[in-house]
N, C-alpha and C positions, 0 to 999 in steps of 0.2 A: 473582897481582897484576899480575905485566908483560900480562899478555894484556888484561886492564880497561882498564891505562894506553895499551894500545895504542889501544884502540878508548875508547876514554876519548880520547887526543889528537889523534884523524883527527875525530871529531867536535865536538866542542868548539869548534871557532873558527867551523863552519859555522852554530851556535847563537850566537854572538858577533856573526855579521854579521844573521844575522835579527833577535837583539835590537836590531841597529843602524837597521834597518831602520821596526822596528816604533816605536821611539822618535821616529825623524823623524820617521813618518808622525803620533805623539800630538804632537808638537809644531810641525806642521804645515808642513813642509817640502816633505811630498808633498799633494799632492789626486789623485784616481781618475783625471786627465786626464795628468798628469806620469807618473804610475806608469804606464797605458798607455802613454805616447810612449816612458819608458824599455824598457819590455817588448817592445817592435817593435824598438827599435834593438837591443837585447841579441841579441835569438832573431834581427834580420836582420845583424847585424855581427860584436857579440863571439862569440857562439858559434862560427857558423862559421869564423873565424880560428882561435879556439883548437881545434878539432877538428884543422881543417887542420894545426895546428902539430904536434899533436902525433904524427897517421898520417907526416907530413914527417919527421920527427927520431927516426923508428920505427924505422930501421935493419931494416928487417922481413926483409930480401932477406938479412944475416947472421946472425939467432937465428931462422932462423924455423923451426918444428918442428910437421912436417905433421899427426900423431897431435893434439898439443894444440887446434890452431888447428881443423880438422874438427871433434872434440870440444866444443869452446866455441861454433861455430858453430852445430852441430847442435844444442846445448841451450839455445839462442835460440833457435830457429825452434820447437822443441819444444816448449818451455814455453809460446811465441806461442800454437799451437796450441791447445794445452790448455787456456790462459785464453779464446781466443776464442772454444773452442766453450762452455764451461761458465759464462762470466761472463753470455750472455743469461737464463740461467735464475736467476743471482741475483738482477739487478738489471735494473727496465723501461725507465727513461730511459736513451732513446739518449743524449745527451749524457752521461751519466755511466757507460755500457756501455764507449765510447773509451778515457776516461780512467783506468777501472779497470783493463782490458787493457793501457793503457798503465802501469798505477802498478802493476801486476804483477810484468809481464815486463819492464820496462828497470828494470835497477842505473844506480847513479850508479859505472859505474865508471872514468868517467875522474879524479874527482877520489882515490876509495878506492883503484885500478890499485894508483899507482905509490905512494904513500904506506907502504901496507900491504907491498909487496912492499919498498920499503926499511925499515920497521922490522924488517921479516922476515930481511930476509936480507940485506940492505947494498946498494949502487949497483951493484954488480959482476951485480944479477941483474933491473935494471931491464929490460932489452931484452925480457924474456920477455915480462911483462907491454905492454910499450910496442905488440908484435906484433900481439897481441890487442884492443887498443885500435882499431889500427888495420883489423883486418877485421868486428871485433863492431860498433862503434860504427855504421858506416853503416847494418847491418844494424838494430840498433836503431832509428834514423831512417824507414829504408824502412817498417818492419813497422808504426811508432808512426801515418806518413801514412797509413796503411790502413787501421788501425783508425779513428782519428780522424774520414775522411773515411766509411769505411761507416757508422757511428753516426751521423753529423752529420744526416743527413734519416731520411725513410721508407724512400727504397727507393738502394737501391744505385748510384751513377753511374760506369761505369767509367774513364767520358772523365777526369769532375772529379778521380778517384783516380791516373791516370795524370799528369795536369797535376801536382796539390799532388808527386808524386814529383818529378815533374824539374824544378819551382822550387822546390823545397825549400832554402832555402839551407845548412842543415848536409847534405844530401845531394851539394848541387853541392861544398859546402869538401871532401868526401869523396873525391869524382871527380877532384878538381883534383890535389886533395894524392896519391891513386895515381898520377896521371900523373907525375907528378915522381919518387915513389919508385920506378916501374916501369921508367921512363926514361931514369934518373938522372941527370938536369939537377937543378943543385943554382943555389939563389939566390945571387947578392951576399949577401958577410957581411952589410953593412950593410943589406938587404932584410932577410934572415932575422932580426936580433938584431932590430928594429924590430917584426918582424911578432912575436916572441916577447913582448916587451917590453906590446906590446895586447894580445897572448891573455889576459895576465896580470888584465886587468879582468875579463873574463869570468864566472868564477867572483863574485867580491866583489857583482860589482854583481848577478849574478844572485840571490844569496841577501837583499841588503839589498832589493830588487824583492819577492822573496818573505815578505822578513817586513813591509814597508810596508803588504803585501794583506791579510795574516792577521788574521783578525778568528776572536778564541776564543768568542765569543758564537754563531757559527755552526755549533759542530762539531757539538753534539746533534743538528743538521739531515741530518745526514750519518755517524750513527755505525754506521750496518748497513754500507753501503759502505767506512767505513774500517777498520773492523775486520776486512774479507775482502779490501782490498787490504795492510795491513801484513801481517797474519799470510800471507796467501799470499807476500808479498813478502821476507819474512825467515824466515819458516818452509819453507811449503809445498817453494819453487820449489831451496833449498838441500839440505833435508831428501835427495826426490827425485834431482836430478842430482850432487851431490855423494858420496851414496853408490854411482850409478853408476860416477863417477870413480875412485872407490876403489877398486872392486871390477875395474875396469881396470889398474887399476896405476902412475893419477897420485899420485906423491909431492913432496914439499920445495917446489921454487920452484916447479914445474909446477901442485901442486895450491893452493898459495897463491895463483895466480896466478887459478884457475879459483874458489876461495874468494872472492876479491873480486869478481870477474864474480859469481858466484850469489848468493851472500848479504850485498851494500850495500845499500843504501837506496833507496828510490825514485830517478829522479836529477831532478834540478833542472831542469834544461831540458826534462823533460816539463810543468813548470809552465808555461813560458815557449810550450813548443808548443800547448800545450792553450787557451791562451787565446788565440793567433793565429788558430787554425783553427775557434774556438767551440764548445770542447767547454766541461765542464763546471770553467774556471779554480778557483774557488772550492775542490771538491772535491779537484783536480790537489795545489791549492799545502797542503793539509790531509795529502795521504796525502804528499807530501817533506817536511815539518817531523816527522808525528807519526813514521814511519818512519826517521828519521833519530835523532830522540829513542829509538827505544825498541832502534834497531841498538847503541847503547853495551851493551845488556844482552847483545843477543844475540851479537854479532860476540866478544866476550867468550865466552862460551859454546863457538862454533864452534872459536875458537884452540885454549880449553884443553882441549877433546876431542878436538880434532884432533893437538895436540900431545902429548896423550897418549896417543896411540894410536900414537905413533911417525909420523904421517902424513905433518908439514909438518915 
């Protein structure tokens, strides 16, 4: 029952701000013009602030633990792999090829990180997770602009792929924020608490964005694709590199840590990315809502064999 309530309370409020969302949009607060301008400013301002904040405030240089972060690394680029080569033979629209690669292979693990790892285990074992946050996350970014941009046309443009990489603005927040932790130039208190204080939008408005879009009259349009990015996405990609993990010898906060990398939910700001770059929006913001709804089941699942197995 605590395992439920766990993943029963990390999800829950995320479903609170898309209902928030979707209400304004029936009461007409947004129209399709509003909700784009918000959806540019998010994916160009808040996002990258909060990415930044959080690889910044990562302490990565004092918990950081070479085995894990390899580990976690590797089974990102890994799973990228595997999705990229196998997603063209499920599905033919390029624009919805991206976004499935996309709704894959990236967790929403910035918001589930540290959440998860404090029900888990208390504040005392945040840094583990914060680590990983900070060298996965970019990763996710770089891999998501490539896909994105390979699917977007016919044929491959390597110039346009290297461009979307280095204006990516959650890849530049990435860059910025290592420089600082590598460096160790630390901001003005009153920089730093301000730049925290805005991160804090990021998340809310992204979800209330994403439930404004959602329209349920559209899913049957798209239930072969979604049903092969949830299930890969909470099944497949955890199934696979988590019993790796295990059988390496990741336990307690380590494999908690790698449990919320592998097995959350699609993450939210692939919605946000996907409609910037002209992939398949629509589809994107379908596989983070249903994925997110149905992680309460699974995430539940994952605890209570995990922690019955002596694992976490």
């Amino acid at each position: 029952m605590n395992s439920f309530y766990l993943a029963f309370s990390v999800v829950c409020p995320l479903f609170l701000m898309m209902a928030l969302g979707y209400l304004l949009r029936k009461l007409d607060f947004f129209n399709e013009r509003l909700l784009n301008e918000l959806n540019s400013l998010c994916f160009k301002v808040f996002l990258p602030i909060l990415l930044f904040i959080n690889v910044y405030q990562s302490d990565a240089v004092d918990v950081f633990q070479p085995q894990l972060v390899i580990f976690a690394v590797v089974s990102v680029v890994a799973s990228y792999l595997l999705v990229f080569v196998s997603v063209p033979f499920l599905e033919k629209e390029n624009n919805k090829r991206g976004v499935l690669i996309q709704g894959i292979f990236r967790s929403n693990f910035i918001l589930f990180g540290i959440t998860m790892t404090i029900s888990l285990y208390g504040h005392d074992y945040v840094g583990t997770t914060a680590v990983l946050i900070a060298f996965v996350i970019p990763i996710f970014n770089i891999l998501s602009v490539i896909a994105l941009e390979v699917f977007s046309a016919g044929q491959v443009n390597h110039k346009k792929i290297w461009i979307g990489i280095v204006t990516n603005p959650l890849i530049l927040a990435s860059v910025i924020a290592f420089f600082f932790v590598l460096t160790g130039i630390r901001l003005p208190v009153i920089i730093e608490t301000t730049t925290a204080d805005i991160a804090k939008v990021a998340t809310p408005l992204a979800f209330i964005i994403l439930g404004g879009s959602f329209k349920f009259s559209r899913i049957m349009n798209n239930i072969k694709p979604i049903l092969i990015g949830v299930s890969g996405r909470l099944i497949v990609i955890p199934v696979v590199f988590l019993s790796i993990a295990i059988s390496l010898g990741f336990r307690n906060e380590a494999l908690g840590a790698l449990l919320a990398l592998l097995a959350s939910p699609t993450a939210v700001s692939s919605f946000v990315m996907a409609q910037q770059m002209e992939g398949d929006g629509e589809l994107a913001g379908q596989l983070v809502v249903i994925s997110s709804f149905a992680s309460i089941v699974t995430i539940f699942i994952w605890i209570a064999v995990l922690k019955q197995g002596n694992f976490l």
